[in-house]
N, C-alpha and C positions, 0 to 999 in steps of 0.2 A: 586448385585446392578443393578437397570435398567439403560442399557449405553443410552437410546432414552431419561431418564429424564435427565442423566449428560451431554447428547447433548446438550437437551435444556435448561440446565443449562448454561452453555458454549456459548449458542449463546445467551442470552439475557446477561450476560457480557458483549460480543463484542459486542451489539446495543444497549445497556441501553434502551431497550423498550422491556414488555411483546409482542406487542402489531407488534415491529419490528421481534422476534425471530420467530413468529406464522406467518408471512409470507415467512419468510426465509423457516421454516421449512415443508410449507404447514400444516398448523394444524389450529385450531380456538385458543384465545390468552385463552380461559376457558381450555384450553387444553394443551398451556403453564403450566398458574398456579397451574393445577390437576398436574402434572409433579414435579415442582418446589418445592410445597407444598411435594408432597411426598417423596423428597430428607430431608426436613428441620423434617419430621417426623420421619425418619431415622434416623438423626444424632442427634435431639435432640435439633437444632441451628436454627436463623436466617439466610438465604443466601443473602437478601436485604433489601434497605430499600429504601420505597418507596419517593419519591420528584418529586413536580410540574414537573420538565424537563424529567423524568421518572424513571428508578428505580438504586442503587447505593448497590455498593456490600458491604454488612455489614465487620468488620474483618475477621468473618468467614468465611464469602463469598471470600475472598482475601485468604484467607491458604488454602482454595478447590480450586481454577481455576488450576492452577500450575497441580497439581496431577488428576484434569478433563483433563485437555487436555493432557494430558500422557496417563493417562487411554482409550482414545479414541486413539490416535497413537497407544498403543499397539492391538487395535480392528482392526483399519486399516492393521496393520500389518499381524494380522493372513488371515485378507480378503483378501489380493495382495498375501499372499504366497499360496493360495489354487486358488483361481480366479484371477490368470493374465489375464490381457486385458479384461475380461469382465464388471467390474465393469466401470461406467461413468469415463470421460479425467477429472483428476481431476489439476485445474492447479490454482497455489498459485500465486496472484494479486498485494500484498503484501497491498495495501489499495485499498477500492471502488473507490475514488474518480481519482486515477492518470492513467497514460498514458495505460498499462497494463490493468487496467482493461476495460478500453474503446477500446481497441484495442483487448481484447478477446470479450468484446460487440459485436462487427462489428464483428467478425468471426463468432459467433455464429448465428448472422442476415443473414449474406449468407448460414448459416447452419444450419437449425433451426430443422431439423428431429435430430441430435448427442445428446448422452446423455451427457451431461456436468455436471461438480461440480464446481464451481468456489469458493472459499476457498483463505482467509487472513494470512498469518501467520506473522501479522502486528508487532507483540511482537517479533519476531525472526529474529537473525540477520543471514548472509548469511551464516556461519559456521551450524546454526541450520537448512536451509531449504536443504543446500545441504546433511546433513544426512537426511530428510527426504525424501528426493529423490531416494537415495543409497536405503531405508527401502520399499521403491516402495508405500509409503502414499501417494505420490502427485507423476505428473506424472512429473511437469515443475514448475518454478518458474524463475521470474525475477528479477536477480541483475546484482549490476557492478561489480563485483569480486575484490574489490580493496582489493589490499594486500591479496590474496587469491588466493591460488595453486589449479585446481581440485584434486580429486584423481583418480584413476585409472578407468576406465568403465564408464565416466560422458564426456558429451560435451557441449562446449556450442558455443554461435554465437553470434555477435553485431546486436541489431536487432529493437531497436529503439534510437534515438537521440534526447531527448526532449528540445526543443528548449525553454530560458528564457525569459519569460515577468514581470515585473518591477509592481506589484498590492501597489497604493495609492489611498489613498483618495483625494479630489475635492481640497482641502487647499494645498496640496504637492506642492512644487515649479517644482515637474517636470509632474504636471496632465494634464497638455494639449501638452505634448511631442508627434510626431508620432510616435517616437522611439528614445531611448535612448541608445548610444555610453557606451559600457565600462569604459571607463576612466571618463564620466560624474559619474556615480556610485560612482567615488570614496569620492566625496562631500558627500553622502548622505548614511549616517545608511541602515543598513539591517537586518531586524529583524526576527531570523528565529529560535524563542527559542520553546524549550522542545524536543528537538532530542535527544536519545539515541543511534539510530542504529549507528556504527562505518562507515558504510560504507557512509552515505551521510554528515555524520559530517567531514570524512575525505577528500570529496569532495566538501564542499565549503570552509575547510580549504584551501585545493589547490587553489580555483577559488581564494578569496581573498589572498593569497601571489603573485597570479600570475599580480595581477591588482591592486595590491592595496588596496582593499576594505576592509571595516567595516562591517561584519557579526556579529551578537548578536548571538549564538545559547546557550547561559546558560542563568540559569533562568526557571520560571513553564510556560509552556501551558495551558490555559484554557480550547481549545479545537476551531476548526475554527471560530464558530460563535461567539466569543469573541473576536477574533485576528481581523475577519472583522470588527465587531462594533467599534476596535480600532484603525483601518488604515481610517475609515470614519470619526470619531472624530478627527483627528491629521494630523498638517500641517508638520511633520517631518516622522512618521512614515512609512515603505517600507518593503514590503518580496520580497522575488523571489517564483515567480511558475512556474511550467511548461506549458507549450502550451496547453498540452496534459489534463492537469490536470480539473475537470469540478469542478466550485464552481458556488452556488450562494446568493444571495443576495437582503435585500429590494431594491427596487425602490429610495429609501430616501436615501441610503449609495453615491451612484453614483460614486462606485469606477470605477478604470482605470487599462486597464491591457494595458501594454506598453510594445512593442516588445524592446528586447535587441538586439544591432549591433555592428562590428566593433571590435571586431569577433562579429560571434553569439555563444554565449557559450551557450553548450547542456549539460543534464544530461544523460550519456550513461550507456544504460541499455542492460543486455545479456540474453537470453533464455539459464534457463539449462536442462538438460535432460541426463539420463542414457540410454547408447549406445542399450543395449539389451531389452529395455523399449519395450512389444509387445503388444502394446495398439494400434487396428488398425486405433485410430481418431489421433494419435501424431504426424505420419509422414504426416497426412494434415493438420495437423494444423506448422509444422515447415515449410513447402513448402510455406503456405500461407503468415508466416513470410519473408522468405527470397525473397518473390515475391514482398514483400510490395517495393518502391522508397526510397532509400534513399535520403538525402540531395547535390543537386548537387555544394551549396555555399559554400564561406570558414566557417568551422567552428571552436570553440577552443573546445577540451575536454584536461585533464592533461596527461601526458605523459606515465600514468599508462595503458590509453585505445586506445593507436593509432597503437598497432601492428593490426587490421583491420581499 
């Protein structure tokens, strides 16, 4: 089996675009599809199916990703157990859009000669990225550790504190807030469905027991640009996002991102990494971590994350 077409298999999954996978991958998108194509003549199946917003993974296509991206962790694997430190810092974002990946952004902009991999393991909860750590696939990844013990030969560090802003549309009774108090929150729904991951579901479980608050997080996600169009249509509806976090949107929505106070409640996030990890870009890229400012205001996180 070619792993370069089960790659690009794999990443036009995770971008539902030919179109996106052939820039990820540096390739032309004719070169995607030569790829893709030669997977589906393999097996004998359809792997997607094509729709106006871009391409959708057939059934088939859903009982191969699973076993694609195993297949490719076990490739990884034999590559870190033969070529330690050589291959590119490969470091797990957890999604494009949040605080992580903009913050390896900016590192990589002061460092632009390193080879880097930047890599989502967006499907996988912290129990999954920390064995792939241990396996030396990826070099680092960022979680909160809630309810999660390292194990042996693994560290980690508190190392970003992504401060909440309050995203509504124009109709919301709280759009034209500077900033909005905690306890105002408690009036006002919070919509923050289609989470699976245990560790941020379990963290704004906490936040709302701690305050009070109405979190929605059951129920489908459409996917952002559905969740925006429906905070700009709706005089009731409200998420939380992070500071950190970059979204955008029409001109016409004219939503509101609205600082949270009183505390400022943060999403705490940790850099992990394996002690003996001898990848010569890790130990600068953790220095440049720990150099970063923390927050010198009061803040709330739950009691899970304040031993730093």
């Amino acid at each position: 089996m070619d792993l370069d077409a089960v790659r690009t298999f794999v990443s036009v999954a995770e971008t539902g675009q030919f179109q996106a996978a052939a820039d990820e991958l540096g390739i032309t998108q004719q070169g995607v599809s030569r790829r893709v194509a030669s997977l589906e003549r393999e097996f004998g199946v359809q792997l997607f199916t094509r729709t106006a917003k871009g391409s959708r993974l057939t059934v088939d296509g859903q009982a191969m990703l699973p076993h694609a991206r195993e297949l490719l962790r076990a490739a990884e694997r034999v590559t870190a157990a033969v070529l330690p430190g050589r291959r590119a810092l490969r470091i797990d974002v957890v999604a494009r859009r949040i605080a992580p990946s903009n913050l390896l952004h900016e590192f990589y902009r002061q460092n632009p000669d390193i080879d880097l991999d930047v890599v989502t393991l967006d499907h996988a909860d912290a129990a999954m990225a920390v064995a792939e750590i241990r396996a030396g696939t990826i070099d680092a990844s960022f979680r909160s550790l809630r309810e999660l013990k390292l194990p042996p030969g693994l560290c980690s560090a508190r190392v970003i504190d992504d401060r909440h802003e309050i995203l509504v549309g124009p109709r919301h009774p709280l759009a034209n807030a500077k900033a909005v108090a905690l306890a105002e929150l408690a009036a006002h729904p919070i919509w923050m469905r289609g989470m699976t991951d245990p560790e941020p579901l379990g963290y704004y479980r906490d936040l709302a027991d701690a305050f009070g608050l109405t979190i929605e997080t059951l129920g489908p996600m459409f996917g952002t640009e559905a969740l925006l169009a429906e905070l700009a249509a709706s005089n009731q509806l409200a998420t939380l996002v992070g500071a950190g976090t970059s979204y955008l949107w029409p001109e016409s929505y004219d939503l509101r991102r609205i600082p949270v106070v009183d505390p400022i409640p943060v999403y705490p996030m940790r850099v992990v990494w394996r002690a003996d990890n001898p990848h010569p870009v890790l130990a600068h890229f953790l220095d440049y971590l720990r150099a970063r400012p923390r927050p010198s205001v009061d803040v709330w996180v739950p009691d899970w994350a304040r031993p730093e």
